[in-house]
N, C-alpha and C positions, 0 to 999 in steps of 0.2 A: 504493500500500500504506500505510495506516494506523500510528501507532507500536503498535498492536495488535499486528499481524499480522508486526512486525519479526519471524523466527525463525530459528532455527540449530540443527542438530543436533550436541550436544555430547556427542562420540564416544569417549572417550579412555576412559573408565572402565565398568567393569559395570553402577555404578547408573544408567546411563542408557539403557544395553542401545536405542538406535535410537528412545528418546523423543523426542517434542516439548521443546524449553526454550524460554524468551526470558530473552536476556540483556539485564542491567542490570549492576550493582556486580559482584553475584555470578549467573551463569545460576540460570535460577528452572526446575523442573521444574513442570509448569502441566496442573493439570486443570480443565474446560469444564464447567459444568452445561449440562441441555440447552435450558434456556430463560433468559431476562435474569437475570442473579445477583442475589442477594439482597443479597449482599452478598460483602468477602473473606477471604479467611482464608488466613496466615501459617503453614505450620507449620516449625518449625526443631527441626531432628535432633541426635544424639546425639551419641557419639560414634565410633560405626560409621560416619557418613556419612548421604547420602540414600538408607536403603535399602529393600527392598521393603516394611515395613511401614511407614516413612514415605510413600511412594508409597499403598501399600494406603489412609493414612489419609485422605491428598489426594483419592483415588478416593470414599471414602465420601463426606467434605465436599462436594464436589461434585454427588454422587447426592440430597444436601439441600438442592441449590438455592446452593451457596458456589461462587465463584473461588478455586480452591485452589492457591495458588503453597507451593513448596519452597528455598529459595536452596542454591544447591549449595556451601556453606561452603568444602567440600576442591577448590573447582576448580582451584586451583593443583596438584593433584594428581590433574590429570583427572576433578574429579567424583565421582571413584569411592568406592565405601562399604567397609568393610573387615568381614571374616568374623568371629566371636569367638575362633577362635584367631591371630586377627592386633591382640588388645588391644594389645600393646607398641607397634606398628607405627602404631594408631588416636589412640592416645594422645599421641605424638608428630607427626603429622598436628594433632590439638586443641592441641596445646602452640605451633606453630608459629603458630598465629593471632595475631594481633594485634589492641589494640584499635579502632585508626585502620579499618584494613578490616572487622572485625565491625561498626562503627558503618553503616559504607559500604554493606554489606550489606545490613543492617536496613532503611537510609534507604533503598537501592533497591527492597527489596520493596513497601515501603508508598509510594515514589511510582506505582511498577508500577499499583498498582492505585489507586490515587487520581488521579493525573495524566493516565497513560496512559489506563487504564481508565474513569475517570469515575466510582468509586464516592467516596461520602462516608465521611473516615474514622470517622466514628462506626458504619456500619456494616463495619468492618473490624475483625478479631481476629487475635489471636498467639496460636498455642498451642505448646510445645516439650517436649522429650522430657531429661532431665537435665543438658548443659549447657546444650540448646535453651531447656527451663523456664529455667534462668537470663535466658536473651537473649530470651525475652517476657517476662521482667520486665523488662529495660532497657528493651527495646523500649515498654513501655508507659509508662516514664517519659520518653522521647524522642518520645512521639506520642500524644493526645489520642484513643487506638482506641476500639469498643466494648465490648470486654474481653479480657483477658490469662489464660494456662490455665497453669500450670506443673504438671506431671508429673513425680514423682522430680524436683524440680530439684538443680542444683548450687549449688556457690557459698553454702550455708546457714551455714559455719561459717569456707570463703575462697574468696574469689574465683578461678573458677577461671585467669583470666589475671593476671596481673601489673599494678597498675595503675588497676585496676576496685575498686568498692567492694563488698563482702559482700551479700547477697542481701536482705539486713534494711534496708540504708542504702535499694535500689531500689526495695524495696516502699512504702518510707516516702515515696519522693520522687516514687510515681509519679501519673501524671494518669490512668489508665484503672482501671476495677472488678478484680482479680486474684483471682484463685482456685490454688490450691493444692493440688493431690492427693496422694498420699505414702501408704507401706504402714504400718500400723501400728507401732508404736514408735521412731516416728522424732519423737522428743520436740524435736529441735533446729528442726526446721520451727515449730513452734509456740510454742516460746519467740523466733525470730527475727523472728515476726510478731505477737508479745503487745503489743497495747496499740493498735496502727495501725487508723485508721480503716475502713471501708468493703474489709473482706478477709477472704475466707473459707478455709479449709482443711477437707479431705475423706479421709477413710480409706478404702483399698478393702481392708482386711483386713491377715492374717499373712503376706505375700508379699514376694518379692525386692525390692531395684530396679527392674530390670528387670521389671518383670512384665508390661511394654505391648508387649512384642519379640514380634509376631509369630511364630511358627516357629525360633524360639531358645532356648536356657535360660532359664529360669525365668519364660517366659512362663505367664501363669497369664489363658487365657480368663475364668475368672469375674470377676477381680479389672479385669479389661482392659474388658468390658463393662461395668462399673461406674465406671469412671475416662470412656468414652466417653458414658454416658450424663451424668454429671454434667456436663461439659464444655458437652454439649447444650444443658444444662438453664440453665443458666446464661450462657452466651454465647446463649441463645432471650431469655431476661430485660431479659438488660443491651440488647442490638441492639436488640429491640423497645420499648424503652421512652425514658427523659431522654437528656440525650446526655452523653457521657461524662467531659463538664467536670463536673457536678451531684455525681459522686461519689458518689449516693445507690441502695444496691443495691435490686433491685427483686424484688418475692417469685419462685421459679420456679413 
């Protein structure tokens, strides 16, 4: 058996509901295109966990030719992703992390598929969902990827662990192309990234935070299709073109 093919069913929690993982730092939830990947793709969750629209996005990724791993941040709490009226409860789960093991985590995913896997990181991407956007922006300053996606990130005005530097110091320092999505009037995303080179930021309209939650409040299809196609459009750019030392963004 291959380090590929190492696998384990990591049962404890909903979000895994009798999935496939392969563990590293953190168990990864892991979806297969159907033929050689193109390349791979990080995505890192909320603060609900790894839940089914995380899953959902890993499925889509996949259907486009990506190795879409998940790290299951909360596995010390079995994996498991938590409902919206269990915010206090989710919150405290994110609060519990630390930065030593979020680093741990990170660096597992992207050896997953660079060491184990054999992809080149330049054609590998982060993309994360509000603290997750935060942790592909680290991520993309701890690793030479082909581009980084942040979605509602956190961390724009503090960090959200203890520790960690502000979302603006990351972007500043980071080695891969970042992009930036965010709902309208969220002025702080953009004065955090005024001035830095080779970074772009994207509005998908009047909508929540939240508006990429799948089947939960304030999910907003329209606003969600548009945060997905950007992402595309751009992680299509950067992947297919210099490689992600260059710094130099490439038209979509």
């Amino acid at each position: 058996m291959s380090d590929h093919e190492h696998s384990h069913t990591h049962a404890h929690g909903p979000a895994n509901r009798g999935r496939r993982v392969l563990k590293t730092a953190a168990p990864l939830f892991v979806r297969e295109p159907d033929g050689p990947p193109r390349g791979g793709a990080i995505v890192l969750h909320d603060v609900f966990g790894v839940s089914e629209y995380v899953e959902e996005y890993c499925r889509r990724l996949a259907a486009e030719g990506w190795l879409a791993v998940a790290p299951y941040l909360y596995y010390e709490y079995g994996g498991r992703d938590f409902r919206p009226e269990q915010l206090s409860t989710a919150r405290a789960a994110m609060d519990s992390l630390g930065p030593d093991d979020l680093a741990a985590d990170i660096d597992g995913a992207v050896d997953h598929l660079v060491r184990r896997c054999g992809l080149d990181a330049a054609r590998c991407t982060a993309t994360g969902f509000s603290m997750g956007g935060y942790l592909a922006t680290w991520a993309a300053g701890r690793h030479a990827l082909g581009a980084a996606v942040a979605v509602s990130p956190g961390g724009v005005e503090q960090a959200p662990w203890p520790g960690l530097p502000h979302l603006s110091e990351l972007v500043a320092q980071r080695l891969t192309p970042w992009l930036g999505i965010a709902p309208d009037g969220d002025p702080a995303l953009d004065e955090a990234v005024s001035g830095v080179p080779c970074v772009q930021t994207e509005s998908v309209g009047p909508v929540a935070h939240g508006f990429y939650r799948l089947g939960r409040e304030h999910h907003d299809p329209e606003a969600e299709r548009r945060a997905w196609s950007l992402a595309e459009a751009f992680t299509e750019a950067q992947v297919a073109g210099a490689p992600p030392s260059s710094m130099e963004f490439l038209p979509g």
